[in-house]
C-alpha positions as CSV (number, residue, x, y, z in Angstrom):
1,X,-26.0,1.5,-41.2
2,X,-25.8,5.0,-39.8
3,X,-28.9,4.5,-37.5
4,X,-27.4,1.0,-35.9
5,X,-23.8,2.7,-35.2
6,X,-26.1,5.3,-33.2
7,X,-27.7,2.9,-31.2
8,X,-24.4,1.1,-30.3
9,X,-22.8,4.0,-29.0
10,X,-26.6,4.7,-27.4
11,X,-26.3,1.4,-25.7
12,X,-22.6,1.9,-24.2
13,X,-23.4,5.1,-22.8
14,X,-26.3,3.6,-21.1
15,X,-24.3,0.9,-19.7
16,X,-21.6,2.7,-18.6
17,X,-24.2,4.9,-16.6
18,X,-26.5,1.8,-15.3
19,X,-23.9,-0.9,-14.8
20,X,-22.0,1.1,-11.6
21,X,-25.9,0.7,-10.2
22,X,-26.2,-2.9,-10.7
23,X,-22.6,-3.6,-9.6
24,X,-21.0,-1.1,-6.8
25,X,-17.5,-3.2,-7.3
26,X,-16.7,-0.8,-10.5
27,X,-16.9,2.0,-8.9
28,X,-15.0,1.5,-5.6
29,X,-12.1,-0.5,-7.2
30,X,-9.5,2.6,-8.6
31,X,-6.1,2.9,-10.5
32,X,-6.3,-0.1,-11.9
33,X,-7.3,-0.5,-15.8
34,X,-6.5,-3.7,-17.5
């Protein structure tokens, strides 16, 4: 449904946002994407 493909993309916005705060590795490991 329309209203679950919302709250999928909800839910990866909010872990891309909380995720650096639980684990500081993400963001101080750079250039490397795999």
């Amino acid at each position: 449904t329309i209203f679950y493909s919302a709250l999928v993309v909800f839910l990866n916005i909010l872990v891309d946002m909380i995720y650096p705060l639980i684990d500081p590795r993400v963001t101080t490991e750079e250039g490397t994407d795999e």
